[in-house]
C-alpha positions as CSV (number, residue, x, y, z in Angstrom):
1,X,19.0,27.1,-10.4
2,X,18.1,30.4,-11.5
3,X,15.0,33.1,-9.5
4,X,13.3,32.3,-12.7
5,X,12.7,28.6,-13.1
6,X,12.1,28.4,-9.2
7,X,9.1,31.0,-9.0
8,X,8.0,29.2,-12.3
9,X,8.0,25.5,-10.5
10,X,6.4,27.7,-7.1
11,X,3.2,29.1,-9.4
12,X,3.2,25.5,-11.2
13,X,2.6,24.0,-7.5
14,X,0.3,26.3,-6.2
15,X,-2.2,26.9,-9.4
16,X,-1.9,22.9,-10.1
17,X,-2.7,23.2,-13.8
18,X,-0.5,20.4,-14.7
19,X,-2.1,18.0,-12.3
20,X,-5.1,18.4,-13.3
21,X,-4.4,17.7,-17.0
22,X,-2.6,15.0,-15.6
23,X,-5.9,13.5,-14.3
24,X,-8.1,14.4,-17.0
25,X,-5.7,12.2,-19.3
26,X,-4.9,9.4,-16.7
27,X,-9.0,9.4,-16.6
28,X,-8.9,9.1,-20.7
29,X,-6.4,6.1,-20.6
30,X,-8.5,4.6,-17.7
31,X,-11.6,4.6,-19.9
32,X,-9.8,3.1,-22.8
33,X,-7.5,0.6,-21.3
34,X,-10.1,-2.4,-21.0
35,X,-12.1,-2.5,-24.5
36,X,-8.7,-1.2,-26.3
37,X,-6.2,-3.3,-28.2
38,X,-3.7,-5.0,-25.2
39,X,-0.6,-4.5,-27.5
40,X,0.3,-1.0,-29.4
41,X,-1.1,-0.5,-32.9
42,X,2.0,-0.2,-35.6
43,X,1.2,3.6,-35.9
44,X,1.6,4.4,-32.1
45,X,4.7,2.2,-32.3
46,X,6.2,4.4,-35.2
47,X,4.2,7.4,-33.1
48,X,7.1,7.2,-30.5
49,X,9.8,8.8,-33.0
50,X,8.0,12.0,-31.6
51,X,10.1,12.0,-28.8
52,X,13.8,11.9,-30.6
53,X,14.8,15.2,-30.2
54,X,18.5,16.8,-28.6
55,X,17.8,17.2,-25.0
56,X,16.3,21.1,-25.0
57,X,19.0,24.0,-23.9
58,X,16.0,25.9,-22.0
59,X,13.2,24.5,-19.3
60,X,10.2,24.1,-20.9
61,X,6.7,23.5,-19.7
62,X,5.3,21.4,-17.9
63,X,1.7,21.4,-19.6
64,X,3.0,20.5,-23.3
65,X,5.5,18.0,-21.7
66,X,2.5,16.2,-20.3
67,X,0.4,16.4,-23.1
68,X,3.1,15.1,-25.2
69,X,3.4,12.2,-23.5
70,X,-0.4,11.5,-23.2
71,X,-0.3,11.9,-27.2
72,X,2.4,9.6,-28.1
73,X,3.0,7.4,-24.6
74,X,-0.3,6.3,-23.5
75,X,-1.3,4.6,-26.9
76,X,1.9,2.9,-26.9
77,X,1.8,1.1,-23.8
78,X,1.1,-2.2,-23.3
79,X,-3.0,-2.7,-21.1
80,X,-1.6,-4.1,-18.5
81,X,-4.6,-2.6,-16.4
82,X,-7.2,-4.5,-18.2
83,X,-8.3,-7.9,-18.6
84,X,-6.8,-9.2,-21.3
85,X,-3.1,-9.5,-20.6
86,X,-1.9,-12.4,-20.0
87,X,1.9,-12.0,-20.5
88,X,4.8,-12.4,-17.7
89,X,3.2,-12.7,-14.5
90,X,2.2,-9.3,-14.7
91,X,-1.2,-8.6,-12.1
92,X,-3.7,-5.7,-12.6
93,X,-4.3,-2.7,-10.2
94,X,-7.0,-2.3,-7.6
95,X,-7.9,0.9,-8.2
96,X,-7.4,1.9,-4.4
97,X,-4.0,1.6,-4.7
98,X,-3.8,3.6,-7.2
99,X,-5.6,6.4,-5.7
100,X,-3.1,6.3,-2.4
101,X,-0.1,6.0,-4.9
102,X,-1.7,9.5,-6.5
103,X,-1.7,10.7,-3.0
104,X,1.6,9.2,-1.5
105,X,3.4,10.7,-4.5
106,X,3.0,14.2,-3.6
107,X,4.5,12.7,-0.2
108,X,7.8,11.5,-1.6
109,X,8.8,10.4,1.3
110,X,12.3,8.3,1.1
111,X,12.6,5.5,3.9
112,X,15.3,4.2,5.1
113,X,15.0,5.3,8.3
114,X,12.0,6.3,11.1
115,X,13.7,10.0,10.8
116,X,13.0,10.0,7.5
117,X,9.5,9.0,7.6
118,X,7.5,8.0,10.4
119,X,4.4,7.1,8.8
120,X,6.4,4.8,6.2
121,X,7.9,3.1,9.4
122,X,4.9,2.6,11.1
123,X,2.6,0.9,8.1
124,X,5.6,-0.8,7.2
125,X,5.5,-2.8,10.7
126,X,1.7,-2.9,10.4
127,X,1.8,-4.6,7.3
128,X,4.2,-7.3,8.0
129,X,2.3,-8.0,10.5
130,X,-0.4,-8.6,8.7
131,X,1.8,-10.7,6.2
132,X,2.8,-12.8,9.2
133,X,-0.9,-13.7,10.2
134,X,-2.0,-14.0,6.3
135,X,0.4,-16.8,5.4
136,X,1.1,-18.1,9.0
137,X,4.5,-17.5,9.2
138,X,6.4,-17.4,12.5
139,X,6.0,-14.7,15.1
140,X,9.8,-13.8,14.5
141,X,9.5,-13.5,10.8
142,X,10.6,-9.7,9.3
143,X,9.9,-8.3,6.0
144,X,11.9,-6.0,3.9
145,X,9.9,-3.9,1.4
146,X,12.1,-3.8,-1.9
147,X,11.4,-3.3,-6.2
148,X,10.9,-7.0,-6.7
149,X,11.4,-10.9,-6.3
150,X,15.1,-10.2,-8.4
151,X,15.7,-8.4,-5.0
152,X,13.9,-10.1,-2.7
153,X,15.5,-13.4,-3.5
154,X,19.0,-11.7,-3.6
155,X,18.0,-10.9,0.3
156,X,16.6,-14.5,1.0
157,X,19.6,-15.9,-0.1
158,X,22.3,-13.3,1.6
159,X,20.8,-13.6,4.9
160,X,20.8,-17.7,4.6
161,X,24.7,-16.9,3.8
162,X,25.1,-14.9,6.6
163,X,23.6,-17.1,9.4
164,X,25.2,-19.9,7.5
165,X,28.7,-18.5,7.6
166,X,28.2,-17.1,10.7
167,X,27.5,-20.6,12.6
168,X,30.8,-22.1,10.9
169,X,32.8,-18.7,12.8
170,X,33.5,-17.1,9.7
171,X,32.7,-13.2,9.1
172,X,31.5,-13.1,5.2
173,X,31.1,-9.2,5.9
174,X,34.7,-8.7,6.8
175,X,36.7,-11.8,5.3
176,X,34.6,-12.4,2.0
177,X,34.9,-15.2,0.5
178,X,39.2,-15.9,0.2
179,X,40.0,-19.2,2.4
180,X,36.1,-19.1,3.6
181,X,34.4,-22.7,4.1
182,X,32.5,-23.5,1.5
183,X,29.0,-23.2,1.5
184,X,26.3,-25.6,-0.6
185,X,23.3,-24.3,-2.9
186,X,20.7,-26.7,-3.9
187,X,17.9,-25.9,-5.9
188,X,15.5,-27.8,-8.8
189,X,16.4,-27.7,-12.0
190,X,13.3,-25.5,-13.0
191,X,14.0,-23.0,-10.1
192,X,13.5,-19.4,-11.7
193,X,16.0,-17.1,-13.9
194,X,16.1,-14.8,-10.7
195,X,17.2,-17.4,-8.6
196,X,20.6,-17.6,-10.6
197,X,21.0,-14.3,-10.8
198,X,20.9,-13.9,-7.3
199,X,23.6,-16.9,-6.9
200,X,25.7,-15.2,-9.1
201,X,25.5,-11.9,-7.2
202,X,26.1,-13.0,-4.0
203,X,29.1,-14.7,-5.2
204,X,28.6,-18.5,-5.4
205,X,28.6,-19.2,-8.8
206,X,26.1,-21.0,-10.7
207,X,28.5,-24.2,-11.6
208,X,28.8,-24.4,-7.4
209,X,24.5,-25.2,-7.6
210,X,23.5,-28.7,-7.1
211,X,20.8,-29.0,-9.4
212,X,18.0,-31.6,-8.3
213,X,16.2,-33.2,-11.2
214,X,12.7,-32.0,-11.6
215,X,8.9,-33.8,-12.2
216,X,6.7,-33.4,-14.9
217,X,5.1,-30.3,-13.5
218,X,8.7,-28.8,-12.8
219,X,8.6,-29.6,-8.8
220,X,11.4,-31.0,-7.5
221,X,11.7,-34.7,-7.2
222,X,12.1,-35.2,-3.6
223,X,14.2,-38.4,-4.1
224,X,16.5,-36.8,-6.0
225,X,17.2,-34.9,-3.3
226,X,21.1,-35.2,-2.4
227,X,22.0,-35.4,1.6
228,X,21.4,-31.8,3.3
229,X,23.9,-30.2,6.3
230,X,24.4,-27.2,8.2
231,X,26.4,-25.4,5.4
232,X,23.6,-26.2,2.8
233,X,20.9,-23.5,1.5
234,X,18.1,-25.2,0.1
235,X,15.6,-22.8,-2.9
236,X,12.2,-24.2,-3.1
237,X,9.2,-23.0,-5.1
238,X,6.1,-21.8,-4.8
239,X,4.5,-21.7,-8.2
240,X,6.8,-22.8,-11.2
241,X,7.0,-19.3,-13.5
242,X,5.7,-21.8,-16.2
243,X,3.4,-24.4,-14.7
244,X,2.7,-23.0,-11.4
245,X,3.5,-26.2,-9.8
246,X,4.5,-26.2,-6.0
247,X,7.4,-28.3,-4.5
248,X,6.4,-30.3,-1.8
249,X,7.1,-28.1,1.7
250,X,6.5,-31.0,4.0
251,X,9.1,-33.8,2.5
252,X,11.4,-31.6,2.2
253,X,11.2,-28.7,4.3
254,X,11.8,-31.4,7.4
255,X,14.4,-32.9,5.7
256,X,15.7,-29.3,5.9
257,X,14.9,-28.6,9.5
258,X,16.9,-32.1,10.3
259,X,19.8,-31.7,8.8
260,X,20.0,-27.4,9.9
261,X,20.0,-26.2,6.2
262,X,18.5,-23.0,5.9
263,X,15.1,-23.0,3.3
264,X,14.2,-20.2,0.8
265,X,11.3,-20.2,-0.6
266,X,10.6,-18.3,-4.0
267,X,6.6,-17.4,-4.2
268,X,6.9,-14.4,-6.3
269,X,3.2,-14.5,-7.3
270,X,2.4,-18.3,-5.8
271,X,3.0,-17.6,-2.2
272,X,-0.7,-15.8,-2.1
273,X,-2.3,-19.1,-2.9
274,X,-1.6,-19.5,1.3
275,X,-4.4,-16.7,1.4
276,X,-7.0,-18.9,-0.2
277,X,-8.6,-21.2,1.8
278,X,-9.7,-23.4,-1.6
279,X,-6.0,-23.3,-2.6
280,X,-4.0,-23.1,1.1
281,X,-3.1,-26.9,0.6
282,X,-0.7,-25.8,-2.2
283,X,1.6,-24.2,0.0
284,X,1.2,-26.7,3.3
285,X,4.1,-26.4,5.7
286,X,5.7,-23.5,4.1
287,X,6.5,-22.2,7.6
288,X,9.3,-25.1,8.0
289,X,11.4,-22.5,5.6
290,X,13.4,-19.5,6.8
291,X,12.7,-16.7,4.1
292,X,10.6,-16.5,1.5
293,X,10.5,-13.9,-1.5
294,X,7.4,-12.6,-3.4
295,X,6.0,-10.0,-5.0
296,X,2.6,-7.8,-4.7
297,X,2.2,-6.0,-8.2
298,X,1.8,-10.0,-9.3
299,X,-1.0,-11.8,-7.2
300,X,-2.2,-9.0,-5.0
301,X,-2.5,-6.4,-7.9
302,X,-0.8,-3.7,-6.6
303,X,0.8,-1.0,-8.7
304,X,4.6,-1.5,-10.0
305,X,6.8,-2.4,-8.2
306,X,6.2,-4.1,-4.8
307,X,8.2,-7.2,-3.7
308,X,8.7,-8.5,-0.3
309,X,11.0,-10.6,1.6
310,X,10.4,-11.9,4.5
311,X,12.5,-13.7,6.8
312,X,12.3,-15.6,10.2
313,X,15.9,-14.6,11.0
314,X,16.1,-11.0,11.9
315,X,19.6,-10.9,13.1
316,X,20.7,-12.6,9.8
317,X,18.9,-10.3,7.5
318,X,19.8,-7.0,9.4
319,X,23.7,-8.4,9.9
320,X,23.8,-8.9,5.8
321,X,22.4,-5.9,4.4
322,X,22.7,-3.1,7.6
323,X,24.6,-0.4,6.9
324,X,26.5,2.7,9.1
325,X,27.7,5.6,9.2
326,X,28.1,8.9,11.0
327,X,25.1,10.9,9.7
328,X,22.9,7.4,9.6
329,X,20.8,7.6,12.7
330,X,18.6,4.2,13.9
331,X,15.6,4.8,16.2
332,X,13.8,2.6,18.6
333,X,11.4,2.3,15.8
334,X,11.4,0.4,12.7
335,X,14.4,1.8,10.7
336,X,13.4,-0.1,7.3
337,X,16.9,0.0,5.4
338,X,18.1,-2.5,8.0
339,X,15.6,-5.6,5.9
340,X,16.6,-4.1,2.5
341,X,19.6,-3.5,0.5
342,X,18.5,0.0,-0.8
343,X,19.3,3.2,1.4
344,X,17.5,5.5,-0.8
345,X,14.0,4.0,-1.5
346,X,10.3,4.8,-2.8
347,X,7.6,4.3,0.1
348,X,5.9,1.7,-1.8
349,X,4.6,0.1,1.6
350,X,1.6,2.4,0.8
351,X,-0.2,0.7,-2.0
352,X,1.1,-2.5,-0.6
353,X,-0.8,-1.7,3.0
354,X,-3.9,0.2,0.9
355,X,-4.3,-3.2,-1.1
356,X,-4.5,-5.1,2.1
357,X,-6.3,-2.8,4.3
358,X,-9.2,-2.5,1.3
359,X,-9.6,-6.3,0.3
360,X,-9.0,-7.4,4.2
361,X,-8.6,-11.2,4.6
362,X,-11.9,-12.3,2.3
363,X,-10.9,-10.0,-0.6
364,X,-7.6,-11.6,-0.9
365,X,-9.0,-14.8,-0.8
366,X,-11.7,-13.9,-3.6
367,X,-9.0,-12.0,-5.5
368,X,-6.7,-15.2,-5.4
369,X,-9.1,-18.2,-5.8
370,X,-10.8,-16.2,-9.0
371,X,-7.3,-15.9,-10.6
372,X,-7.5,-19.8,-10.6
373,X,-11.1,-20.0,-11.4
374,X,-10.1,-18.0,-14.7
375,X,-7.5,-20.4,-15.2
376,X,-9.1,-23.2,-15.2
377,X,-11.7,-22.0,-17.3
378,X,-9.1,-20.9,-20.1
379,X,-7.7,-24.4,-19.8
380,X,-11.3,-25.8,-20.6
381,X,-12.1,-23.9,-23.3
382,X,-8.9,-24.1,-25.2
383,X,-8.6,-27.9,-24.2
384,X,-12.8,-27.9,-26.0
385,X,-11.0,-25.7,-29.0
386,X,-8.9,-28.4,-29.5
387,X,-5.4,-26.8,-28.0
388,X,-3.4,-29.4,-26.0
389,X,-2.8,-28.4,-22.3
390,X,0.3,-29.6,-21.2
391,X,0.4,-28.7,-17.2
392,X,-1.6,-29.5,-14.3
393,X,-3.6,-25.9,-14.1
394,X,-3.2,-25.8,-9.9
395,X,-3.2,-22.1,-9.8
396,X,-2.8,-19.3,-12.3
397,X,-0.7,-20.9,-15.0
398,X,-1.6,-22.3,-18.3
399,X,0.6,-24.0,-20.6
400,X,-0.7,-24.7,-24.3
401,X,0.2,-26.2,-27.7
402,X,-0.8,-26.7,-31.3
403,X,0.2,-29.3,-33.6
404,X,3.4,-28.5,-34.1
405,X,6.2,-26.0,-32.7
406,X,6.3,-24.3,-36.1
407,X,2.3,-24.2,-35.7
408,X,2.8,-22.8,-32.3
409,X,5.0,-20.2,-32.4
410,X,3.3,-18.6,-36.0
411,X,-0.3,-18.9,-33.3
412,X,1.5,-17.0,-30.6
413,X,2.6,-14.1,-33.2
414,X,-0.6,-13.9,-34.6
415,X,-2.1,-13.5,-31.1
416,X,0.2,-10.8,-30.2
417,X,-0.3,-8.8,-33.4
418,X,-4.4,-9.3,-33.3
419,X,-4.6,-7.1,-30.3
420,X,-6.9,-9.2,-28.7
421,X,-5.2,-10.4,-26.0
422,X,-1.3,-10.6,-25.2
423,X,0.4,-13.7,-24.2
424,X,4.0,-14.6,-24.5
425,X,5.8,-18.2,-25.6
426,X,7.6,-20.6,-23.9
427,X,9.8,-24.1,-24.1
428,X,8.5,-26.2,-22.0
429,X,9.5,-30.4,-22.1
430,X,11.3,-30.1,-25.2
431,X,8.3,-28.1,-26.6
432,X,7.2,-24.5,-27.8
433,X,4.1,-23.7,-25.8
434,X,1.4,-20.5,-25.1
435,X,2.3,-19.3,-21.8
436,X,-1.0,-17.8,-20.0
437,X,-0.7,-15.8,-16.8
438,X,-3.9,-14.8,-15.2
439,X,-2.7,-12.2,-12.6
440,X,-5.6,-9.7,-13.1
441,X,-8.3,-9.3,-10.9
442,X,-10.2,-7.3,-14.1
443,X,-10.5,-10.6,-16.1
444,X,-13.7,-11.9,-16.3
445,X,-14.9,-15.0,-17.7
446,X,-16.4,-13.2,-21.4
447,X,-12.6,-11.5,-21.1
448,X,-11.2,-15.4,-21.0
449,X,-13.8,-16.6,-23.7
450,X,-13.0,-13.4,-26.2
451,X,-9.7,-14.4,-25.5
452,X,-10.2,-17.9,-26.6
453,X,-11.9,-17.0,-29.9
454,X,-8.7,-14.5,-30.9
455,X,-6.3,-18.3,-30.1
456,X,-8.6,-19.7,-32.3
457,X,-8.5,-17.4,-34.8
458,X,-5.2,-16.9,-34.6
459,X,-4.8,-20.9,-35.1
460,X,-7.0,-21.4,-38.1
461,X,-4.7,-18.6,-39.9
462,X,-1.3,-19.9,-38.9
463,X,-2.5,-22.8,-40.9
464,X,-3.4,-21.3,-43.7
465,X,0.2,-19.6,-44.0
């Protein structure tokens, strides 16, 4: 790095000229992003050739970099931010998160370790235990702050192989999986794309899963359920990614507990309805399970990414993802790379503890219960529109159809392209549906009805075509 470019990048940080264009345009996207189209117009779509170029042979500067990517990147996002996107499970952002993220950024603190970053450690044990007392999970229970529920699940699942392993006196860490005993997996058939993924990663191969037929809704039919043991790991679900239906925790979390199979549950965004007191009976008994995965950029609305796992185990989940090594040193402290995979890591516990610390115990619970209330009320008005509604609307997901698949898909595309609102297609019971994900605490019940009319509209013209 030459004298030059560093004194340039000193003066850059000390006269703060680029942050503050930096706020003036996050400001002007803030403004825009709820009354604005939810999905790129075609011209800031064929806008983004402005950034195929060679990379440059000189540093340039950082004030035309930003405004280049105000110009031609902010129109062509997607308005997550607002209240009209319904696609994924994709949740909002309370704007005090988003005002610590600002802050926490010019931190950059990396934390793997208390050395590294103290406050990270702290608020990281503050927060679980505020995790612990929200969904009334066991005193031992640990969380690992990671990117997501991809991740989260992935650590679920290797610390329910370790402990497994472990307890038949076999040392997965050191022996892998040559001449090991074999462990079981057994999870519904409608158990998330993640949840194979993280099978597949940890080395058990999908064909190994014993699939358990699922219900109507997608939960798992409990007596369907083959025999448990000791060796079995057993993936339950807290909010089907399509329905939003949740398995039944009692029935077969004891079954669990009898037999000595370890339970994970997956509650990406569905895990928070144990926050609600109107909607805590969805997730009864969830503390008969050993880890369970979800995510806080979904329900909570915290800013990307934020997943959690959190596991009643601790020896299990340190022993399968702890690492060592000379210049690695642990503290009487929380050392938070010993609950996640990652050594290197963003401090996302931030947002994660601002979003708690802001909303507090009744603001989650209002958050949560009104992501159902406008839910249900999409449900209703599409159902009075004359849209069939094919799931039992228990939380946050909708599920709904024309007359036809043909009629469906050509309504879903129209949707998309209006600009109205943004929801994505599914199969669902050898059907194309709407998908509807309400994960945004800036939805409001004219957002759901405006929303309604563009289906409508959207309808009446597939028709026609």
């Amino acid at each position: 790095m030459t004298q030059d470019i560093r004194q340039r990048m000193l003066l850059e940080m000390q006269q703060k000229a680029a942050f503050d264009d930096a706020r003036r345009a996050a400001y002007a996207y803030a403004d825009a992003s709820f009354e604005r189209n939810v999905f790129p117009t075609q011209q800031a779509l064929d806008d983004l050739r402005h950034f195929d170029e060679p990379l440059p042979a000189d540093p340039g500067d950082a004030q035309q970099i930003l405004r280049q990517l105000h110009e031609f990147g902010s129109p062509a996002t997607v308005a997550q931010i607002g209240g009209r996107y319904f696609g994924l499970v994709n949740g909002g952002v309370i704007p005090a998160t988003l005002a610590v993220r600002w802050l926490t950024d010019f931190w950059d603190q990396n934390t793997p370790l208390y050395l590294a970053s103290p406050v990270a450690s702290r608020l990281e044990e503050v927060t679980e235990g505020w995790l612990r007392d929200l969904f009334g999970l066991p005193d031992s229970t640990v969380a690992g702050y990671v990117s997501g529920s991809s991740l989260s699940i992935f650590c679920g699942l290797a610390a329910a192989r370790q402990r497994n392993f472990t307890a038949m006196g076999w040392d997965i860490n050191r022996k892998g999986f040559i001449d090991a005993p074999r462990l079981r997996v057994v999870a519904g058939r409608q158990a998330h794309a993640t949840v194979s993924k993280a099978v597949a990663l940890l080395g058990f191969g999908t064909d190994n899963v014993e699939w358990v037929a699922a219900d109507a809704q997608g939960r798992i039919e409990t007596a369907a359920l083959p025999e448990l043991d000791a060796s079995t790991i057993l993936i339950l679900q807290a909010g089907n990614v399509n329905s939003g239906a949740f398995d039944d925790f009692a029935t077969l979390g004891q079954r669990a507990r009898a037999a000595g199979a370890w339970v994970h549950v997956d509650g990406a965004f569905g895990l928070w309805a144990a926050a609600a007191a109107r909607l805590q009976h969805l997730t009864r008994s969830i503390e008969l399970a050993d880890s369970w995965s979800f995510d806080g950029h979904k329900t909570l609305n915290t800013p990307y990414d934020s997943g959690v796992i959190m596991c009643r185990d601790r020896d299990a989940l340190v022993n399968a993802l702890h690492a060592a090594g000379a210049y690695i040193t642990y503290s009487k402290q929380r050392d938070g790379m010993l609950h996640t995979p990652e050594m290197s890591r963003r401090a996302r516990i931030f947002e994660l503890w601002a979003a708690l610390k802001y909303l507090g115990k009744s603001g989650v619970d209002e958050l949560v219960d009104g992501l159902h209330q406008r839910a249900r009320q999409f449900a209703d008005e599409l159902a009075q529109q004359g849209f069939e509604i094919l799931n039992e609307v228990v939380f946050n997901q909708l599920l709904a159809a024309c007359d036809s698949d043909a009629e469906t898909d050509t309504t879903i595309d129209l949707i998309q392209q209006s600009g109205e609102c943004w929801v994505g297609g599914t199969s669902w019971q050898q059907r194309r549906v709407i998908r509807v994900s309400v994960c945004s605490w800036a939805t409001t019940e004219a957002d759901v009805t405006r929303s309604v009319r563009a289906f409508v509209a959207a309808r009446a013209a597939a028709r026609e075509k």
